[in-house]
C-alpha positions in Angstrom: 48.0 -59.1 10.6 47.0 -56.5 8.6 44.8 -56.8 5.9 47.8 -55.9 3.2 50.1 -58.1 4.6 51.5 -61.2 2.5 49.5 -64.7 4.8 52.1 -66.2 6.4 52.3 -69.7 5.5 53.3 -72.7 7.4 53.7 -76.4 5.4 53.6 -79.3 7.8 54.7 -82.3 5.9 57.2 -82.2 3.6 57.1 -84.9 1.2 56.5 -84.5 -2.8 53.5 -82.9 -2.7 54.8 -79.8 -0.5 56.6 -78.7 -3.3 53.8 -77.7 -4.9 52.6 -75.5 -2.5 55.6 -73.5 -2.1 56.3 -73.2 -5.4 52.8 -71.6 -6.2 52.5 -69.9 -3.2 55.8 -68.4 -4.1 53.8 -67.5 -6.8 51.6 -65.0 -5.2 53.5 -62.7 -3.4 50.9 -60.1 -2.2 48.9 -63.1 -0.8 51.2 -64.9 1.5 54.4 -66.1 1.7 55.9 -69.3 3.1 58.1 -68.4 6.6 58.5 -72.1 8.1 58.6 -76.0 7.4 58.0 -78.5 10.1 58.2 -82.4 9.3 58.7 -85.5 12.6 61.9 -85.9 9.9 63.8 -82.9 10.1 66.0 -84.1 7.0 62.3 -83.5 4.9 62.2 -80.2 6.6 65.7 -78.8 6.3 65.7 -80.1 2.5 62.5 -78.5 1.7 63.6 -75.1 3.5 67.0 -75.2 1.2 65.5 -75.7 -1.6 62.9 -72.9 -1.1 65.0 -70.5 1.0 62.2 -70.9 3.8 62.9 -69.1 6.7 62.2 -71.8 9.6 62.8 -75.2 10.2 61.0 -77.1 12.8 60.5 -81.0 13.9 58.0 -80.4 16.7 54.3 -78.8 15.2 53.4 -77.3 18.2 56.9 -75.3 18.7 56.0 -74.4 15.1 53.1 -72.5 16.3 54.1 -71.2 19.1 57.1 -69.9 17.5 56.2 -68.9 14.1 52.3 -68.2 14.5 51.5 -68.7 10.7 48.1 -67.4 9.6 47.6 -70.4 7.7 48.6 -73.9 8.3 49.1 -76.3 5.2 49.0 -79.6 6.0 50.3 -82.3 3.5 50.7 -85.1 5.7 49.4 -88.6 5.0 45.5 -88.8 5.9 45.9 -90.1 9.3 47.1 -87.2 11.0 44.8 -84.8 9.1 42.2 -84.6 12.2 44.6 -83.8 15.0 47.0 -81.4 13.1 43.6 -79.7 11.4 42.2 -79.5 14.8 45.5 -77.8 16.4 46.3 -75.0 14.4 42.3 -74.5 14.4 42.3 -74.1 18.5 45.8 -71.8 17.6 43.7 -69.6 15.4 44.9 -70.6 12.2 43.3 -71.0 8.9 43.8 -74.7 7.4 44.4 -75.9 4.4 44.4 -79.9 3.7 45.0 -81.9 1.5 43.0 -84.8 0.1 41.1 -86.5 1.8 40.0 -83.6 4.6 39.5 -87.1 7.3 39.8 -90.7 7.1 35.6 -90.8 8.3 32.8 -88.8 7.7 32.5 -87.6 11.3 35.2 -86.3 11.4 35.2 -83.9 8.8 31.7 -82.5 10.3 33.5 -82.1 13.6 36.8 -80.5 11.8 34.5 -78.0 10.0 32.7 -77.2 13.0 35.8 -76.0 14.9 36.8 -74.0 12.3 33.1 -72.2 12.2 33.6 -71.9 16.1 37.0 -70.6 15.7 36.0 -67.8 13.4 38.9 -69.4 10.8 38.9 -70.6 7.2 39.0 -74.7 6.7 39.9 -75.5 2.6 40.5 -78.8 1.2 42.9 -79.8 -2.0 40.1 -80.2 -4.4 42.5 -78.9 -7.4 40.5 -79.7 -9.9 37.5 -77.8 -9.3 40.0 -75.1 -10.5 41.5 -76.4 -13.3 41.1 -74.0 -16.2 38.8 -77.2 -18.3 36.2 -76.4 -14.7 36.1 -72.2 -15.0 35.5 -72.6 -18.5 32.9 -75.3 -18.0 31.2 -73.3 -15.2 31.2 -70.1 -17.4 29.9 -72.1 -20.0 26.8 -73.6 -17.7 26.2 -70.1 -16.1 25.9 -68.7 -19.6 22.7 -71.9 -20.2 25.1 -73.7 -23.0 23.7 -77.0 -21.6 20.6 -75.4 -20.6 19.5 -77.2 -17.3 21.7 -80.5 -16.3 19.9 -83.8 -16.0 23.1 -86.5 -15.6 26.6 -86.1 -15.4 29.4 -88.6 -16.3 32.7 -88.4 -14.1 35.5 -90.9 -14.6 38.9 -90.6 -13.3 41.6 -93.1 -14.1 44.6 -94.3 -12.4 48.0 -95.7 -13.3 49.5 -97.9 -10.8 52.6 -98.5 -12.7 52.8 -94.5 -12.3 55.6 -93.7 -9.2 52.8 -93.7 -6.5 51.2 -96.5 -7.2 54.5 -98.4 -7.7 54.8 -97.6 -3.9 51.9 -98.6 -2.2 51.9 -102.0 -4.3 54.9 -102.8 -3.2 55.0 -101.7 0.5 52.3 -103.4 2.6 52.5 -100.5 5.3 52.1 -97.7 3.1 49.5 -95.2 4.7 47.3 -95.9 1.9 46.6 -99.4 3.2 45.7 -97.9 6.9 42.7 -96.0 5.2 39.4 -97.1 5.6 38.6 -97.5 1.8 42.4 -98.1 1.2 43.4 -96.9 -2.6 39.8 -95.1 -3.3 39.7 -93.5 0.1 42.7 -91.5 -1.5 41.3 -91.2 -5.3 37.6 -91.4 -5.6 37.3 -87.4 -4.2 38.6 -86.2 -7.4 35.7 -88.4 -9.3 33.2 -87.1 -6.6 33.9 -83.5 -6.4 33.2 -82.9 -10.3 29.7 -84.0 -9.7 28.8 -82.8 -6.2 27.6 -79.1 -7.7 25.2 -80.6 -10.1 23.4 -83.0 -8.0 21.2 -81.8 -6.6 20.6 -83.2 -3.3 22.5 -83.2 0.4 21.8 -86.8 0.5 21.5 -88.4 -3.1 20.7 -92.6 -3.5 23.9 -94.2 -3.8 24.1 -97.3 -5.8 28.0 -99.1 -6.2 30.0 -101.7 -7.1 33.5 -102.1 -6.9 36.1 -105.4 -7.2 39.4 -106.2 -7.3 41.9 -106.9 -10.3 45.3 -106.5 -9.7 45.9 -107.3 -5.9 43.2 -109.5 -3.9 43.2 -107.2 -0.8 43.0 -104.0 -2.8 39.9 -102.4 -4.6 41.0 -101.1 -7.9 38.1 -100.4 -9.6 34.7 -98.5 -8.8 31.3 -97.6 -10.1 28.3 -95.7 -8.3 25.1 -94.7 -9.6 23.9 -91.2 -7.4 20.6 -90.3 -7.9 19.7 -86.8 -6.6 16.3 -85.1 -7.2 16.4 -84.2 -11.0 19.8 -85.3 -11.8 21.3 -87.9 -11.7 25.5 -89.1 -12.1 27.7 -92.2 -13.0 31.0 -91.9 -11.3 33.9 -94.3 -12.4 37.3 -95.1 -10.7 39.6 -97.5 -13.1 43.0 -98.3 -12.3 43.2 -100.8 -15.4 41.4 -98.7 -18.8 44.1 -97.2 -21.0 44.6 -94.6 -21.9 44.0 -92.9 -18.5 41.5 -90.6 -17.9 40.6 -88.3 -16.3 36.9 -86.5 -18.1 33.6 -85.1 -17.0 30.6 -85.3 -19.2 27.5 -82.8 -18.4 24.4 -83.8 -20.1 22.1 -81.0 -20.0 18.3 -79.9 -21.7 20.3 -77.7 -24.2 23.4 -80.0 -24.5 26.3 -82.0 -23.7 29.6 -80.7 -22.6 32.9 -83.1 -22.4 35.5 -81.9 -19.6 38.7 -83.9 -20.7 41.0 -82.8 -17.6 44.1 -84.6 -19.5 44.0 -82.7 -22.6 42.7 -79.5 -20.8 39.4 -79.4 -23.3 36.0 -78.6 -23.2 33.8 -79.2 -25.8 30.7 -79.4 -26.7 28.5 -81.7 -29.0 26.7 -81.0 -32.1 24.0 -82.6 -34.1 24.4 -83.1 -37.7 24.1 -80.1 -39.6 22.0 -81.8 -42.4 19.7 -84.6 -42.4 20.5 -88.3 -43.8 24.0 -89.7 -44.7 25.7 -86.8 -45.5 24.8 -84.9 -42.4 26.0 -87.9 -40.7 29.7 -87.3 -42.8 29.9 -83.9 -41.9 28.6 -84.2 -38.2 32.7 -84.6 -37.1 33.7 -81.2 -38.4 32.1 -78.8 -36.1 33.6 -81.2 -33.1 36.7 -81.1 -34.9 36.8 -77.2 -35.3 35.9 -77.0 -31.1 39.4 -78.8 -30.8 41.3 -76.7 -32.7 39.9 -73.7 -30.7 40.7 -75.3 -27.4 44.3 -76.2 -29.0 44.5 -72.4 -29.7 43.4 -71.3 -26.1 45.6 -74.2 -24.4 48.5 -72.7 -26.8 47.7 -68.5 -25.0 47.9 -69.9 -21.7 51.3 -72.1 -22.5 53.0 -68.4 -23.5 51.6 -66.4 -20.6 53.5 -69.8 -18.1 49.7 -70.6 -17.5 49.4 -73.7 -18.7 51.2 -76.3 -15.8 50.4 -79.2 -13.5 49.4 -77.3 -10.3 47.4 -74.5 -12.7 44.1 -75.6 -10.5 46.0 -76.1 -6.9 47.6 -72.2 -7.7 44.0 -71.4 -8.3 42.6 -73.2 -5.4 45.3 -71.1 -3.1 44.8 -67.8 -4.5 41.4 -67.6 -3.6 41.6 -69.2 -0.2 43.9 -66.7 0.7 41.8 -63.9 -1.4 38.5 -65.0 1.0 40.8 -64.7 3.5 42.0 -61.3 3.1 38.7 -60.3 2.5 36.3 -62.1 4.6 34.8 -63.5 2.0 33.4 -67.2 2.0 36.4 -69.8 1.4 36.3 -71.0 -2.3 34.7 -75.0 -1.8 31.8 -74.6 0.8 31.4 -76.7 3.5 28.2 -78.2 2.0 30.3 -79.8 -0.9 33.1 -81.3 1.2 30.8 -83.0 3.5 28.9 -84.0 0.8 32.1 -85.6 -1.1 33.0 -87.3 2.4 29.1 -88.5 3.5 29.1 -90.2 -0.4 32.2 -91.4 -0.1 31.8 -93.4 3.6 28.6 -94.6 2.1 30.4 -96.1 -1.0 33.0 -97.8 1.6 29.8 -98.7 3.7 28.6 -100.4 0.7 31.5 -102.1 -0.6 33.0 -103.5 1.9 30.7 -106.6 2.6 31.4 -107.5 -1.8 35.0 -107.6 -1.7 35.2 -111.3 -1.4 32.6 -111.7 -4.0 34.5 -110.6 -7.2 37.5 -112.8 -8.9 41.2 -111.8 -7.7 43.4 -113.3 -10.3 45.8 -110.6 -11.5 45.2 -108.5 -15.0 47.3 -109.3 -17.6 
């Protein structure tokens, strides 16, 4: 390839989510471009391709590469099949990108992102959010010392099983979700874990959690942890039940506190009362109130220039994977922060998985 050549893209597994991917990666045409789709059902491969005009159809992976020899290898399949797919178009020299999460266990992410290192290729996974425009503005913010040093972080990310995807798992017994290891978290809790994992600041933080069921016996619904690094420390929070849902990251730093509201695409920061006594207590609302209207301003730019969508942080996400790629450059989430996110993570499951039959099951309300 040369190094002004669009990436040519291959999406192996074409369910809901792949349509995301091809419609941003549609959106960067100098970066790549989508030439094949390959699913075991070639009815979700040949409805994908019509939809998107995509060049190649394909039920077998392995004809795929042989065939097509994409640069980079999307893989949107369910978790299970993340390893040996990952691991393929790694050995074919392909870069990989992979959706949440990167492995059903810990060891095998340290062994995926070894092959890639050996291989000389890039290895991504979907952490979206970490490009959300709320997380550039929140990391501009930090790098300009807004907060000042952190000391604790708050992340809490709700979920609505009455919402399409959890309709399905609840109701199907042998969804894939079930066949994970931490079963509904496995699948969620990386999107409460990543907004924490650069502030922490330790490889192998004290993990402290508690989780319990309330709306199915044999499903975990609800989760807190305690991490404790060397100077700062986070509470991270999974709730499938508090309403509204949401979805917020609070850094508490020596200067300040920020609020990350991923929902409402805000970030704000808090203010003391401007005078002392009562009436500095009245008036303390107005500056907050002021931030909002800035952020509804900004928000209101990025709606005019198309900028302000769903996938805003997965088009992110792509464009500089494939930008590092072009340029040689390190991929966008380093491999220290993905095994991090997947060593916390088995510990939580470690942890919880002897207390599951120590909480009440009777069904919420």
């Amino acid at each position: 390839m040369s190094t002004n050549d669009p990436l040519k893209v291959a999406i192996v597994g074409c369910g809901r989510i792949a349509d995301g991917h091809v419609e941003q990666i549609r959106r960067l045409p100098g970066l790549a471009r989508v030439i094949a789709a390959c699913d075991r059902e070639p009815l979700m491969a040949e409805q994908l391709a019509t939809r998107y005009r995509i060049e190649k159809v394909y039920e077998d992976f392995e004809d795929m590469l042989s065939r097509s020899r994409p640069d980079v290898v999307h893989i949107t399949t369910p978790p299970a099949s993340h390893v040996a797919l990952a691991s393929r178009a790694i050995e074919a020299g392909c870069h990989v990108y992979v959706e949440k999460p990167l492995a059903p266990r810990h060891e095998e992410v340290v062994q995926l992102l070894e092959r890639a290192r050996r291989a000389g290729v890039q290895l991504t996974v979907g952490y979206t959010y970490l490009f959300d425009p709320p997380a550039l503005v929140m990391r501009e913010l930090c790098e300009r010392g807004a907060i000042g040093d952190p000391v604790h972080v708050d992340s809490i990310y709700g979920y609505d099983l009455s919402g399409p995807f959890g309709r399905a798992l609840m109701a199907d017994r042998m969804h894939w979700v079930h066949k994970l290891p931490g079963k509904l978290l496995h699948n969620t809790v990386d999107h409460m874990l990543n907004k924490v994992v650069e502030f922490v600041d330790s490889d192998e933080p004290d993990v402290l959690a508690l989780a319990r069921p309330l709306a199915d016996p044999s499903l975990l619904d609800e989760l807190r942890v305690i991490l404790g690094g060397r100077r700062v420390t986070a509470y991270a929070s999974f709730s499938a039940h508090a309403r509204p849902v949401v979805h917020q990251a609070r850094v508490h730093g020596t200067r300040n506190t920020m609020l990350v509201d991923y929902v409402a695409r805000t970030v704000t920061l808090a203010h003391a009362p401007p005078l002392p006594s009562a009436v500095g207590r009245l008036l303390a609302p107005l500056p907050a109130a002021g931030d909002l209207v800035r952020e509804v301003a900004r928000n209101a730019v990025r709606f005019a220039r198309s900028d302000y969508h769903f996938f805003a942080g997965l088009h992110e996400l792509m464009r500089r994977f494939y930008a590092s790629i072009h340029d040689g450059r390190p991929p966008p989430i380093s491999a220290r922060d993905i095994l991090w996110v997947s060593s916390v993570m088995e510990r939580i499951f470690d942890e919880i998985g002897p207390r599951v039959r120590l909480y009440p099951t009777e069904r919420v309300a």
